[in-house]
DRENMIGU-132673 format. One line per 8 residues: their letters; for each residue y negated, x negated, z negated of C-alpha. Coordinates in steps of 0.5 Angstrom, whole numbers, plus 500, padded with zeros to 3 digits. Each point is the difference from the previous one (the first is absolute). Example, Ala and Ser with C-alpha at 12.3 -4.5 7.8 and 13.67 -1.06 7.14 Angstrom:
! DRENMIGU-132673
AS) 509:475:484; 493:498:502
***
This chain:
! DRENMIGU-132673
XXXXXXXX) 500:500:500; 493:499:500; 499:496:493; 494:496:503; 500:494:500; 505:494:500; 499:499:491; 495:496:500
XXXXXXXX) 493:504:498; 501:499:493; 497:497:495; 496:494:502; 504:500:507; 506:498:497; 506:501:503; 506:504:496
XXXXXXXX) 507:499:505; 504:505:494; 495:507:503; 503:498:507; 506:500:497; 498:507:498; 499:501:506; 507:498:503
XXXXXXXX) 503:504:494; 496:506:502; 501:499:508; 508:500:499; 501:505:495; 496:505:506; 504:496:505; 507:501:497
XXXXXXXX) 498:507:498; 498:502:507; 506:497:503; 504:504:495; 505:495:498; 505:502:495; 495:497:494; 493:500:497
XXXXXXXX) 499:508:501; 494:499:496; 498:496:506; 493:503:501; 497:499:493; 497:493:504; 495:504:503; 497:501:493
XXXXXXXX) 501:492:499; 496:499:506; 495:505:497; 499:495:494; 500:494:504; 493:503:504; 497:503:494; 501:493:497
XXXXXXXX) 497:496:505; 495:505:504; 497:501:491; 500:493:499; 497:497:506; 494:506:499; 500:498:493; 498:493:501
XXXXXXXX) 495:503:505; 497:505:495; 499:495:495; 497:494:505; 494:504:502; 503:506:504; 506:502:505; 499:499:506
XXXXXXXX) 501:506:504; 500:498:508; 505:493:498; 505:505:496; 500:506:506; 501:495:505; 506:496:496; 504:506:500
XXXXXXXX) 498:501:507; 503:493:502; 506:501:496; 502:507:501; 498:501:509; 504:494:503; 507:501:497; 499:508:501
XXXXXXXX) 498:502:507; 506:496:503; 505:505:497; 496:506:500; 500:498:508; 508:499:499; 500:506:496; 497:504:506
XXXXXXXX) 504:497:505; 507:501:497; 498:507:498; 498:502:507; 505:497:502; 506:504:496; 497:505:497; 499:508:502
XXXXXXXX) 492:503:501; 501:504:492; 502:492:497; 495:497:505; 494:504:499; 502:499:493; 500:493:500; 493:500:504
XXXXXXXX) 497:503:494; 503:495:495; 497:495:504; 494:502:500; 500:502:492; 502:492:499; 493:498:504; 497:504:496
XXXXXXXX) 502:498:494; 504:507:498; 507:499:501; 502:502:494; 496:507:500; 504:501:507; 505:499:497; 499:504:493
XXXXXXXX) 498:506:504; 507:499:505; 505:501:494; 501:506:502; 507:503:500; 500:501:508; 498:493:501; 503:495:504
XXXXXXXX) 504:495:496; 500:492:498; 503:499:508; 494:502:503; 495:498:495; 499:492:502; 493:499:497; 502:504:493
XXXXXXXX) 500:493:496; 493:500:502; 498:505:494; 500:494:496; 496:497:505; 494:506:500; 500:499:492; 499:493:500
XXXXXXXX) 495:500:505; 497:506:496; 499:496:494; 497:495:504; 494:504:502; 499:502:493; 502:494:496; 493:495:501
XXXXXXXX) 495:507:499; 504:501:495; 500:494:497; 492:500:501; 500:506:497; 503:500:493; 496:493:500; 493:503:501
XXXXXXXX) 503:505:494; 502:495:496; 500:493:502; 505:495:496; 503:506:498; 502:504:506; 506:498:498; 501:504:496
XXXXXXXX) 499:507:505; 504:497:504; 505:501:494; 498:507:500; 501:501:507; 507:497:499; 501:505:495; 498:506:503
XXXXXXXX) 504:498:507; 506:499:496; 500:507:496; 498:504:507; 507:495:503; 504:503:494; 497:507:501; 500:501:508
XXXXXXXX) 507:497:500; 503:506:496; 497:505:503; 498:498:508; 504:493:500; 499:499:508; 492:500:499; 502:495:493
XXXXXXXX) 504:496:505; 495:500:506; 493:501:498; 495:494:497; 498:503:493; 507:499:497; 502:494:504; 493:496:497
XXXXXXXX) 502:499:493; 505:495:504; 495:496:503; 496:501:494; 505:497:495; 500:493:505; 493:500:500; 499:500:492
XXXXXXXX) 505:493:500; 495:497:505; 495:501:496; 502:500:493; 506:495:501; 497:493:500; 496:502:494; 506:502:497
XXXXXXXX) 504:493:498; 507:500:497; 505:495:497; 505:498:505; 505:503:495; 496:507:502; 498:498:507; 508:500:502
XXXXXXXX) 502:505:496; 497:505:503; 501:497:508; 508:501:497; 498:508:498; 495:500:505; 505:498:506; 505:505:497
XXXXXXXX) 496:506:500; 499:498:507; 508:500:502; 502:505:495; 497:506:504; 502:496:507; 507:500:497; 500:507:496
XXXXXXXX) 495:504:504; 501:506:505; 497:505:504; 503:507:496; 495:497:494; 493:502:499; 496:496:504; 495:497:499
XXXXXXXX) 497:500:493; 502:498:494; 506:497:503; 495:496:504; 497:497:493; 507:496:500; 499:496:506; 492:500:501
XXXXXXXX) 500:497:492; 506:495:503; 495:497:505; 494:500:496; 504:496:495; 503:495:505; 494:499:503; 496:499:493
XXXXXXXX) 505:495:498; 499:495:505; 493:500:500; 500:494:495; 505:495:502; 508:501:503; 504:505:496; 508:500:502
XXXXXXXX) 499:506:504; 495:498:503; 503:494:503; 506:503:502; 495:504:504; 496:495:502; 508:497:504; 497:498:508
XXXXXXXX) 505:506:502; 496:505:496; 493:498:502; 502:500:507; 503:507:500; 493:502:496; 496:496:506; 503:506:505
XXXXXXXX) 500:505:495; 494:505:503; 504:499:507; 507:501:499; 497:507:496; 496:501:507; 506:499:503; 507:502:497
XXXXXXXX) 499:506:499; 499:502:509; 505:496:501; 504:504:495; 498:507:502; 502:498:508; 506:495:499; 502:508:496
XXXXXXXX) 498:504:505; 503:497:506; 506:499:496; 501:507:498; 505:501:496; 502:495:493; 498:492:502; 505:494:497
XXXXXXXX) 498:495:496; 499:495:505; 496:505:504; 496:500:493; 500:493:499; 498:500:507; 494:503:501; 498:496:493
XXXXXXXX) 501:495:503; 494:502:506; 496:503:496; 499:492:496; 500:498:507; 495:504:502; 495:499:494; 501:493:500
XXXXXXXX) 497:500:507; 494:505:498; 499:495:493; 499:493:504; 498:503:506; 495:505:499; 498:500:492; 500:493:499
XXXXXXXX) 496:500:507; 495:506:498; 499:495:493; 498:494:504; 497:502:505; 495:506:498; 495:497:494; 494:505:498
XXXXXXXX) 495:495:503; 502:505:508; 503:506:496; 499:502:507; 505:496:503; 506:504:496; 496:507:500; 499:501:507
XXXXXXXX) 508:499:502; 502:503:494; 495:507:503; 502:499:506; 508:500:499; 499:506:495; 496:504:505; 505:499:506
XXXXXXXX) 506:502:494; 496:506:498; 499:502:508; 508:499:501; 501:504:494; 495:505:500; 502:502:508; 507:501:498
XXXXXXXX) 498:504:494; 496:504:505; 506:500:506; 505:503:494; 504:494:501; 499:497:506; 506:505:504; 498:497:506
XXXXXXXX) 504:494:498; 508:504:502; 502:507:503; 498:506:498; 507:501:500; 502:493:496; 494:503:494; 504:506:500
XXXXXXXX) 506:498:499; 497:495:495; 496:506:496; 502:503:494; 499:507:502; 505:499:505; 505:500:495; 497:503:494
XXXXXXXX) 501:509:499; 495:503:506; 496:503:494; 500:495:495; 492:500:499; 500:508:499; 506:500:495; 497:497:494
XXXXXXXX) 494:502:495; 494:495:498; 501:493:502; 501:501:508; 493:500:504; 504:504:505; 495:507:501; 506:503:500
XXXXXXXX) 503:498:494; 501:506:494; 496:500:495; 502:503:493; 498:508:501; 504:499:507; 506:499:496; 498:505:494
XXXXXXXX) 500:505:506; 506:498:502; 497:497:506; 506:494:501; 504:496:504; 507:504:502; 507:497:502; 506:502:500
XXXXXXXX) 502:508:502; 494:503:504; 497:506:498; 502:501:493; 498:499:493; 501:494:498; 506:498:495; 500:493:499
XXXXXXXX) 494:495:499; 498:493:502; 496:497:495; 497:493:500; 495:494:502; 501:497:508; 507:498:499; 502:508:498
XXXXXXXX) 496:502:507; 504:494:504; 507:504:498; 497:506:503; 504:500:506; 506:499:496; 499:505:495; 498:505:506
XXXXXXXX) 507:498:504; 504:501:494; 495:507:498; 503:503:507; 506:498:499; 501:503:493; 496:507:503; 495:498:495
XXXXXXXX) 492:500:500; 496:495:498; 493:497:499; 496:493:498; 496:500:495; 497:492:499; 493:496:499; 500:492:503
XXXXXXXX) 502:496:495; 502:506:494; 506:500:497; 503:507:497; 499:499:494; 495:505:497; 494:497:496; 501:493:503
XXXXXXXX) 494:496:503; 499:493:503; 494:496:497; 499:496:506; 498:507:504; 493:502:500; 498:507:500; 502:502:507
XXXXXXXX) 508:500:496; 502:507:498; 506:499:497; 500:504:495; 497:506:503; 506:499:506; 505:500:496; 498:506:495
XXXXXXXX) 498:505:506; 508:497:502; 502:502:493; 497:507:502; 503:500:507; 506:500:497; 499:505:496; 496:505:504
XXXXXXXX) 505:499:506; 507:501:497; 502:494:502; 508:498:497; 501:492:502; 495:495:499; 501:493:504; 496:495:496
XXXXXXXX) 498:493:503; 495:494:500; 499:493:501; 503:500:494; 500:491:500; 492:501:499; 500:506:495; 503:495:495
XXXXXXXX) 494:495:499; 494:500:496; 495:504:505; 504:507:498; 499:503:493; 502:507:498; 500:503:494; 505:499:495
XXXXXXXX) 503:506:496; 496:498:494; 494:499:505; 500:493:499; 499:497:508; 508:497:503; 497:495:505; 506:499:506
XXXXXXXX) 502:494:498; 502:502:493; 507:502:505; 504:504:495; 495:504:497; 497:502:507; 507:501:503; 501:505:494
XXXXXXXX) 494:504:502; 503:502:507; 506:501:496; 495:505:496; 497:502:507; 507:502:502; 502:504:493; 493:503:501
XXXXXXXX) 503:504:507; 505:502:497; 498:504:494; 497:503:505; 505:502:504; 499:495:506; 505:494:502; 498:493:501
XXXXXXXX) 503:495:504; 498:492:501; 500:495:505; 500:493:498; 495:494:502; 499:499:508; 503:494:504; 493:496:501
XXXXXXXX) 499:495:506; 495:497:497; 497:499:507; 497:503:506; 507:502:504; 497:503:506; 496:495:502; 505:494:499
XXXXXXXX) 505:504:504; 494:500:506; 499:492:498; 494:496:501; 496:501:507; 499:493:502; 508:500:499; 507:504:503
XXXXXXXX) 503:503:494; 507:499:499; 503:505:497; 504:500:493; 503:504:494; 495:500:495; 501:501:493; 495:502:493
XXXXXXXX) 499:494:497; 504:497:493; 494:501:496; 499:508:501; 507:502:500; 501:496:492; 494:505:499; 503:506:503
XXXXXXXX) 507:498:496; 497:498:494; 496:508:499; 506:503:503; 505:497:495; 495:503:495; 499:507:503; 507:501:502
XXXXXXXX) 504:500:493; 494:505:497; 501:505:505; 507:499:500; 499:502:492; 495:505:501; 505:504:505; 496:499:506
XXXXXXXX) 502:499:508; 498:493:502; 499:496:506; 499:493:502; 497:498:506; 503:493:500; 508:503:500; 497:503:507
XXXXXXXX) 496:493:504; 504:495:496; 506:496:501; 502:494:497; 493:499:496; 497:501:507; 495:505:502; 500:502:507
XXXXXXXX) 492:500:503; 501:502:508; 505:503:504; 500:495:505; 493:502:504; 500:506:495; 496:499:493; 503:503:494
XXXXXXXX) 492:500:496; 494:501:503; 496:494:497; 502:496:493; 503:505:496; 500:507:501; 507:502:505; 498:503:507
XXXXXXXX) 502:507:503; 506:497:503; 503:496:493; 498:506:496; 505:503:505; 505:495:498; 500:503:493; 500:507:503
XXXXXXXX) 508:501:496; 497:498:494; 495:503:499; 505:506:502; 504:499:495; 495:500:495; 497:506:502; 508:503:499
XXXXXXXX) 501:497:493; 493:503:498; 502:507:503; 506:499:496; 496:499:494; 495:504:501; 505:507:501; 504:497:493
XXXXX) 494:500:497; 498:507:502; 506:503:497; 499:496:493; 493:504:499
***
């Protein structure tokens, strides 16, 4: 990542080798995590080193600014300037070229968008704002690592006002403001984290304790001496605290926050340690090999992850380990490349004697990278690049259900789209036996409206009416919500005017499903029985409340069933059957990805036993498109999903039987239970 400068802006000047050792553990830490090997799932805690690492040294530098007569605004704006345009247009421009040549128009244009947003600095509202549930995946996101990007680049903009400011109010002291600050920031993170964690995850305000806690070590650490007793002491605890989280840390964890606190405090402590002489750490740190990978640092962040993404996307299905390794290896090829090449040459070449030197090429290369991406935005994608026919069969909506957009209530764009009164007037998608009323409900988020064609198959093959009832991105759950929504979620509204469908229309037989893989996370919150919030990754308490969904129907006389996790590609199988457009694709099987099919089994081995205890007709997906711990993508030039995860109209035929077997139990079920009352 950025993390300004190699570590030379300290006190006096000096030279600190044990912060690019940092910053080499940082950048292995994300590399590993990004390339998904079998170990340091808590990979990405290096940002937040990164984070400390600039507020050090960007805090220090401005600090001696401040006291030595003032800081100096131009030299300050045109550094950042010299360290962060060079290395970066190079791979934005490849970023634009690979994705104009893999990518469909929907992910093209969206690419043109996050490029324009990285220019200006924003990358991280974008993508804040993209973390939608209908929005495309990791797969066709390349520039996603660059939301750490735009904050970094924001805290530049306002450190050095910033810094003035707090001087002009309190000169020697400022600070002590700045620990105010720090403290203000920390409490919104752990605050934001519970109840909007992807605003916690992307937005500045709650990042800037990060930046803050480095930058009270640059300008308290060198007035702070210790005995070298106490100095290697906290290297060792510091160190710990570092690779601790690295080691032991996930995603299903709330993050970040006061988790944050472990590893930020780490490398404030690392940092410190070292600040008046060599510690153990520090020079383990400080070995030629840590150096020269913290050296290509801001590069290889640049760099590994498009690399990652494309290297995935035109792979398809699960990449080996030599695959991995691989493209790794690349990505440090490529940064080594962009360091001595382009960095190290952007440091000699441009001195603020002719900034101009460096500001007109840098203008003019931004200007031509924002007329490329804004013309491909404003062209949809650029569909002249292939046939119409080529996009067609790349599309999502080709293999999607026809209706798909005028089936769901609230979060679709669709002027079609249902609303709640249209559903409390029974105004809903109908399947099944045509004309009659309904007698079995389909009720879910996405991944329930991509079963319709299997339940409308199996509704006519049982002479059974049916109907679908959902909302992007809820499940079936009443009272649940998701945190990370904004106001156009109306979950809860959905799901009640669902619960009053059934009562008002009669209806027997209840088919319940969801994407159950992201219901079991830390977004998800419903109340608990004794009003206390479950959140979904407390597991068990949430499978037991769609268990208490599930006896709810049946004090009410309606018979519920289930339908497991859904197989998740995990990438866009469309578009990788069609193959890039500067190549002939080969065509092959594809195949989900390891990493959801664990996912899937894992909430399928928790929501099968219950529904097995509580009597309930259950189906699991993954008994219909795997084999052999393998799960079937495409049929040949055919894709059984329509994008990363959700199954097209002809996989959801696939699992027609099924889901009319399901629909026979609940009818079995259901007339028993009319008998009993």
């Amino acid at each position: 990542m950025a993390g300004v400068q190699r570590a030379d802006v300290t006190r006096q000047g000096g030279y600190f080798p044990h912060i690019d050792g940092l910053r080499c553990l940082a950048i292995a830490s994300v590399v590993i995590y990004h390339a998904q090997f079998p170990f340091l799932h808590g990979g990405f805690v290096g940002v937040d080193l990164f984070f400390v690492i600039s507020g050090f040294l960007i805090i220090n530098g401005l600090d001696r600014e401040v006291r030595g007569g003032g800081i100096k605004f131009r030299a300050f704006y045109f550094r950042r300037l010299r360290r962060l345009m060079p290395a970066l247009v190079p791979m934005l421009a490849f970023v634009m070229l690979a994705g104009a040549m893999i990518y469909s128009p929907v992910d093209l244009k969206t690419l043109a968008a996050s490029v324009i947003a990285t220019l200006f600095f924003s990358a991280n509202i974008f993508f804040y704002t993209k973390s939608g549930y209908f929005d495309t995946s990791a797969e066709t996101r390349p520039l996603l690592h660059a939301w750490s990007l735009g904050i970094e680049e924001q805290f530049y903009i306002l450190a050095p006002f910033s810094v003035w400011a707090l001087w002009r109010l309190f000169g020697s002291r400022y600070a002590y403001g700045m620990a105010v600050l720090l403290v203000l920031s920390f409490v919104a993170a752990a605050v934001t984290v519970a109840y909007a964690p992807t605003a916690a995850f992307y937005l500045m305000p709650p990042r800037a304790w990060e930046f803050l806690a480095g930058g009270l070590v640059g300008i308290f650490g060198a007035r702070i001496p210790a005995s070298r007793r106490v100095r290697e002491a906290t290297a060792a605890v510091g160190l710990c605290l570092i690779l601790s989280p690295i080691l032991f840390y996930s995603t299903s964890m709330s993050f970040p926050g006061a988790t944050a606190a472990i590893p930020v405090l780490g490398g404030a402590a690392t940092i410190w340690a070292d600040l008046h002489g060599r510690t153990v750490a520090g020079r383990v740190l400080a070995l030629k090999p840590f150096i020269w990978l913290g050296g290509l640092s801001y590069s290889l962040y640049l760099w590994h992850w498009p690399i990652l993404v494309f290297g995935r996307h035109l792979a398809g299905d699960d990449l080996s380990l030599a695959g991995r390794l691989g493209l790794v290896g690349l990505s440090v090829a490529a940064a080594w490349i962009s360091t001595r090449l382009v960095e190290d040459g952007a440091q000699r070449c441009f001195s603020l004697l002719k900034p101009w030197r460096l500001i007109v090429p840098a203008a003019v290369s931004a200007v031509v990278l924002l007329v490329c991406a804004g013309t491909i935005f404003i062209s949809s994608g650029w569909p002249q690049r292939r046939s119409a026919e080529h996009w067609k069969l790349a599309e999502r909506n080709t293999w999607s259900n026809p209706d798909r957009e005028a089936c769901f209530s609230g979060t679709t764009i669709s002027p079609k789209a249902r609303t709640v009164d249209d559903i409390k007037a029974g105004r809903v998608c109908r399947m099944g036996v045509p004309g009659e009323p309904a007698k079995y409900l389909l009720w879910g988020d996405s991944h329930a409206e991509a079963l319709r064609n299997a339940f409308d198959i199996a509704g006519r093959k049982a002479g059974l009416a049916g109907a679908f009832v959902g909302e992007g991105g809820c499940p079936p759950i009443p009272g649940i919500v998701d945190v990370s929504r904004g106001s156009d979620f109306h979950c809860k509204e959905t799901n009640q005017a669902a619960l009053d469908f059934i009562k008002r229309e009669h209806i027997g037989i209840v088919v319940m499903h969801s994407r159950w893989v992201g219901v079991f996370t830390h977004d998800y919150i419903v109340p608990g029985p004794d009003g206390r919030p479950i959140h979904g990754d407390d597991q068990g308490a949430m499978a037991m409340q769609i268990m208490r969904t599930i006896d709810y129907f049946k004090k009410i006389g309606v018979t519920a069933v289930l339908v497991g996790p859904m197989v998740e590609p995990g990438y866009d199988v469309p578009g990788t059957i069609i193959g890039p457009a500067c190549c002939q694709s080969t065509q092959r099987q594809l195949y989900a990805r390891s990493q959801w099919l664990k996912s899937a089994q894992a909430i399928d081995n928790l929501l099968e036993p219950m529904a097995r205890a509580h009597g309930i007709p259950y189906a699991d997906p993954l008994l219909t498109y795997c084999t052999n711990e393998k799960c079937a993508a495409n049929r040949g030039p055919l894709p059984l999903f329509y994008d990363y995860r959700h199954v097209g109209w002809a996989g959801a035929a696939l699992f027609a039987p099924e889901a009319a077997r399901l629909l026979q139990a609940g009818k079995a079920r259901h007339e028993q239970l009319q008998k009993s009352r």
